[in-house]
N, C-alpha and C positions, 0 to 999 in steps of 0.2 A: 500561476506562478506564486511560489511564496517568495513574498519579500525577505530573505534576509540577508546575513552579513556577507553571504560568498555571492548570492545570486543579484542583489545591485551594486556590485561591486563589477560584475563583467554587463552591466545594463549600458548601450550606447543607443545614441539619439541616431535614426536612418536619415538618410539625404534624401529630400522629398526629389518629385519631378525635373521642378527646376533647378535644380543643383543647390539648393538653399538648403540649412537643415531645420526639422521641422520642431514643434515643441508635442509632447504625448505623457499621456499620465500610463506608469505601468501600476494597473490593480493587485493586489494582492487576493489571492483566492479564499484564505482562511478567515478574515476580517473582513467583511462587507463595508463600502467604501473609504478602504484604506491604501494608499498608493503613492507613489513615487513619481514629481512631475518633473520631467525630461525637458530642459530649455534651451532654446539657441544662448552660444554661448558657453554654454555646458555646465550653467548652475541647474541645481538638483534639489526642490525641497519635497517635504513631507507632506502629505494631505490628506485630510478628512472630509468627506462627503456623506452626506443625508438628507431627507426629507421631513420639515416639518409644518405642516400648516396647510400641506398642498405646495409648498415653495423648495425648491432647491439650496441646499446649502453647504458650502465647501472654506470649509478652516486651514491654513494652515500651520501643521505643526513643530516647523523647525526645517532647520538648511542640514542635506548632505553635503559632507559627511561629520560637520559638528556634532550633527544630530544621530546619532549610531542607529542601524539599522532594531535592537533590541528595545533599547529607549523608544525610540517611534512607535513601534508595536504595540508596549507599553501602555501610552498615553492612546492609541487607538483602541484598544479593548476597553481602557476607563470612557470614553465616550461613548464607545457601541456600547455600553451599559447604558450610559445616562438616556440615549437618544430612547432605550429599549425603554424605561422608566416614566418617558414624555418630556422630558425637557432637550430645551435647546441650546447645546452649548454655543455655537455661536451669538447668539442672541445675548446668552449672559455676558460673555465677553466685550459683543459692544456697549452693554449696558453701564459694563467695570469700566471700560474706556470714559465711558459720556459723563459714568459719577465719579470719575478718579480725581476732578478738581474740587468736590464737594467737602473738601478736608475739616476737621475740628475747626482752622482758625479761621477757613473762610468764612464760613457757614458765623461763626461768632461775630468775623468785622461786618457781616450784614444786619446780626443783632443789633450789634451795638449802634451803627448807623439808623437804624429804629428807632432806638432808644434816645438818641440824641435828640431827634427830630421830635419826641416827644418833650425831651428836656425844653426844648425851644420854643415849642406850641404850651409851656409852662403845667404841663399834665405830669413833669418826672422833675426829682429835686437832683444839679449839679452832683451833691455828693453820691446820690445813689449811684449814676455812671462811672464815679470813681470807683466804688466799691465794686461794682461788676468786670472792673477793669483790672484790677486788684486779684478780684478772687479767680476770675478764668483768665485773662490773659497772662497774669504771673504766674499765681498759683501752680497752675495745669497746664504750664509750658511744654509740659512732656505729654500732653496728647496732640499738641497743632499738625501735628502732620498727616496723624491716624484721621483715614475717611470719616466721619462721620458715622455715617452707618456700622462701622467699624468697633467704633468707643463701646467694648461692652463692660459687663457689672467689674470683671475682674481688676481691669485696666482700670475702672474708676478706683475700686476700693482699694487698689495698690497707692494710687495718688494720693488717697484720703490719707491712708496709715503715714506714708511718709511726711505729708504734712503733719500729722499728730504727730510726730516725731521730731520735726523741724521746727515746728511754727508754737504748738501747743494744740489741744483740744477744740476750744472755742474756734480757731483760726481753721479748723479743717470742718468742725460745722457749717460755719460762715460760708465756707467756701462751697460744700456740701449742697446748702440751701441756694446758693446764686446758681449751681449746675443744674439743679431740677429744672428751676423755670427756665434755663436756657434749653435745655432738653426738650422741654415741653412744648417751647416754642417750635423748637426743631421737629417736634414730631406734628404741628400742627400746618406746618409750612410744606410737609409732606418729606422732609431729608430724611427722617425715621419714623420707622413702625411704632414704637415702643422706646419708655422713659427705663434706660437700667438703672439712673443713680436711685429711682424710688426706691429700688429695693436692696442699698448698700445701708450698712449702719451706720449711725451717728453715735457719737461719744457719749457719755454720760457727764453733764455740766452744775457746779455747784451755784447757786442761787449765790449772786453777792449781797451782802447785808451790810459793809461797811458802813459807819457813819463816821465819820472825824471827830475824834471829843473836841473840846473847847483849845484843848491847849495845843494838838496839833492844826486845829486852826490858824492859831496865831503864831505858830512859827511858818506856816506855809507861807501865810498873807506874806509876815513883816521878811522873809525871804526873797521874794518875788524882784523885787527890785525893778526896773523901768522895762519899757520896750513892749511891742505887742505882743508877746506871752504871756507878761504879768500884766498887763489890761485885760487879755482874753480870761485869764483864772479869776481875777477879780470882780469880772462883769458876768462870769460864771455863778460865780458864788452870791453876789447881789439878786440877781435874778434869776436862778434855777433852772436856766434854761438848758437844751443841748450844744453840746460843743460845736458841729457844724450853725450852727443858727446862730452864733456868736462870731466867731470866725471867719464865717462868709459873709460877714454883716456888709450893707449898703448903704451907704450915704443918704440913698432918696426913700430909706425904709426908717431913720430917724425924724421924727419931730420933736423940737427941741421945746416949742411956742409949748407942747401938749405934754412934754416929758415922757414919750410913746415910743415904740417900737412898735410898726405894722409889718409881718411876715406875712407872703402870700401862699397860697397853697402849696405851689411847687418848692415851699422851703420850708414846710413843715410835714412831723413823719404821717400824721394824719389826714394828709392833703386834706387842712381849716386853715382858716382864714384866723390869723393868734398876733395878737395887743398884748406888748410888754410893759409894763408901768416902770416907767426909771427912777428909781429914787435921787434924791440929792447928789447921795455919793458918786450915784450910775454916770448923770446927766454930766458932773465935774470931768471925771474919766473921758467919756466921749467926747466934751469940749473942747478936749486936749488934743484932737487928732483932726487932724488936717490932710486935705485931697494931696496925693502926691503924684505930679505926671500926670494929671486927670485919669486917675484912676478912681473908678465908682464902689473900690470896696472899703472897708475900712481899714483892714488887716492885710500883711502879705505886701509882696513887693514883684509876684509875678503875676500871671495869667488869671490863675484862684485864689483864694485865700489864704492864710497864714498856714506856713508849711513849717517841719522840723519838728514837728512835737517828740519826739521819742528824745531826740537829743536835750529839748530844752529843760525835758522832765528828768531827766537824771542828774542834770545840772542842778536843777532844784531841790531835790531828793538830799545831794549833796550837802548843800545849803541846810536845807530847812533840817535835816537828821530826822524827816520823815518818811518811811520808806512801806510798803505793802499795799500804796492805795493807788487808786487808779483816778485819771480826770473827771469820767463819770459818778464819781461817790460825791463831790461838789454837789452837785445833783439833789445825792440822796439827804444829806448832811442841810443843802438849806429845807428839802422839805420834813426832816423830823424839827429842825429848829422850829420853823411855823409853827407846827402843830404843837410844839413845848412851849410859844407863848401862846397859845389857847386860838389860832387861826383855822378856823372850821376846816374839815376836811375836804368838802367840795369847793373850798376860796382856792385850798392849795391846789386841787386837780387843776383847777381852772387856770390856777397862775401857770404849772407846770404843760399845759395845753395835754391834758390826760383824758379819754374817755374810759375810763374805770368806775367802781363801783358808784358814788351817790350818780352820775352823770349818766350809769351803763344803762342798758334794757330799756325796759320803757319809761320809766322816768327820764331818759337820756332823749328818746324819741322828743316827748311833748315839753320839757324845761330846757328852750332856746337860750337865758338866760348867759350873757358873758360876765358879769359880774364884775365892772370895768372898774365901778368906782372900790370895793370889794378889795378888787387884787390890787391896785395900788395901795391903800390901806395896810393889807398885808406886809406888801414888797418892804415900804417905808419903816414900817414897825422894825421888819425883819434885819435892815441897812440899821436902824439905830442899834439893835440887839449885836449886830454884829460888829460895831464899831465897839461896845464895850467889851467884849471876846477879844478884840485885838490889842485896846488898851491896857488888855487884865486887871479891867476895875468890875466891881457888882454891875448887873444892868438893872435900869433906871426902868426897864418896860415890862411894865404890868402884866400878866396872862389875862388877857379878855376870859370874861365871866360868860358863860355859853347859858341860854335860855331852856 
């Protein structure tokens, strides 16, 4: 019999012996194990039958009469294909079942629980989790639901572009670079074969060169005004450091006896062990601030450290009628100062905790050297140079004469 629309449509179930009625699959002749099963009751679905492995295997493919005779047929020739080809459709299908919870976000909240657990065994720095959290769980809101397996190049590089559209460039690299390695993790964990975000493009980014002249210096500084924003810029600018490493400062990573900052590896970006020398000015600043609530940070008033930045810098910007630079040029701004009063260029690496040139290669290897007494020297010099920048008087500090 051929299955179709006139001929299951007069197919009825016989009344076996015992007057019960029975349940029977009617074959269809033109498609090898395609058939129509007959049930007490009198529901009627579709089904697929075959062999693969040496094992029997039967699909079903939809309820009569949802399922039209023509449609069923349909989907029966695409499988007698497939089965002709070596594969197994049932098998793929439980497979879709068993990975259908392996979604983008799961798969992610397991990373990330990783990653925590290495923050805590002090191997990963707090903000990096931020940043991963940042980049894939907001970022790429719009793949959480797509399998896994699923997320491929085009889906990323849709995301990418609209962040570069939304966000800016930089913001869709960033983000770009935290999906790889989560990719990578994924495919090493066995969720995927293959990394697609390697082979989407990245923007094209301009090197920042900012430095601050002197005089928008001094209107940032005398701008600032109280409260942990203008400590955090201040204590920025004193000591060249990064913003998270400012920010998320701790109480028990001050010595006051030594005028020190000790960062442990998990909070610096080159997981080293880095000594901040506090100038006068520094030590004043931090003397100022007191445990609140027994909290162990210095900054901040929640969980992490001092949050709000976007907002506090516009307010500032405001203020100061300085405008196109970013928190990080602080940075850049005290390490060209250094080097303009004659502060060797390996004091500065050192200060700034940089493994770059005098420090890189093999001189980096065999010169353990911290240079402790060095970089405070530096720092101090650099804290008086810039107390006269703020004053808007000449400075008094000399450019050391280099050997």
């Amino acid at each position: 019999m051929k299955l179709t629309v006139n001929a299951t449509a007069d197919l009825t179930l016989p009344v076996a012996k015992d007057g019960k009625p029975g349940d029977r699959i009617e074959w269809d002749d033109d498609i090898k194990g395609f058939g129509l099963r007959l049930r007490e009751g009198g529901k009627r679905v579709w089904v697929f039958q075959y062999k693969s492995g040496g094992r029997q295997r039967r699909m079903t493919l939809g309820s009569y009469p949802a399922m039209g005779a023509p449609k069923a047929r349909e989907r029966a020739e695409t499988l007698h294909a497939e089965v002709k080809l070596g594969r197994d459709p049932a098998g793929d299908k439980a497979e879709d079942q068993a990975r259908s919870g392996e979604t983008f976000k799961a798969c992610l909240d397991l990373y990330l629980r990783r990653r925590r657990a290495e923050k805590d065994e002090g191997k990963l720095r707090a903000a990096t989790i931020g940043t991963i959290e940042r980049h894939l769980d907001r970022n790429l809101k719009a793949l959480h639901a797509t399998r896994i397996d699923k997320v491929d190049r085009r889906a990323i590089a849709l995301e990418l572009g609209r962040l570069t559209t939304d966000s800016g460039p930089v913001q869709a690299n960033r983000t770009r670079s935290s999906l790889v390695k989560f990719l990578s993790w994924c495919a090493g964990e066995g969720f995927i074969d293959a990394n697609p975000a390697m082979f989407t493009n990245k923007n094209p980014e301009q090197t920042r060169d900012r430095v601050l002249t002197d005089a928008e210096l001094r209107k940032i500084w005398l701008a600032l005004g109280e409260g942990d924003y203008a400590d955090i810029l201040r204590l920025l600018t004193l000591t060249g450091q990064r913003e998270r490493e400012i920010s998320e400062l701790r109480f028990d990573e001050i010595d006051f006896d030594r005028a020190l900052i000790t960062l442990s590896p998990a909070r610096t970006k080159n997981r080293r062990w880095h000594n901040v020398a506090l100038s006068a000015a520094a030590v004043e600043i931090l003397k100022k601030r007191r445990p609140f609530n027994g909290r162990a940070l210095v900054f901040g008033t929640g969980q992490g450290g001092f949050s709000g930045w976007n907002k506090a810098k516009i307010k500032l910007d405001e203020r100061a009628k300085v405008t196109g630079w970013r928190i990080h040029d602080l940075r850049r701004t005290a390490a060209t100062r250094m080097a303009e009063i004659g502060i060797a260029p390996h004091i500065i690496e050192s200060v700034l905790n940089h493994i770059s040139g005098a420090k890189a290669s093999v001189a980096g290897i065999y010169n353990r050297a911290t240079y402790e007494p060095e970089k405070a020297t530096a720092l101090a010099r650099w804290a008086e140079h810039l107390a006269t920048i703020v004053a808007g008087r000449e400075s008094n500090v000399a450019p050391l004469r280099r050997a």
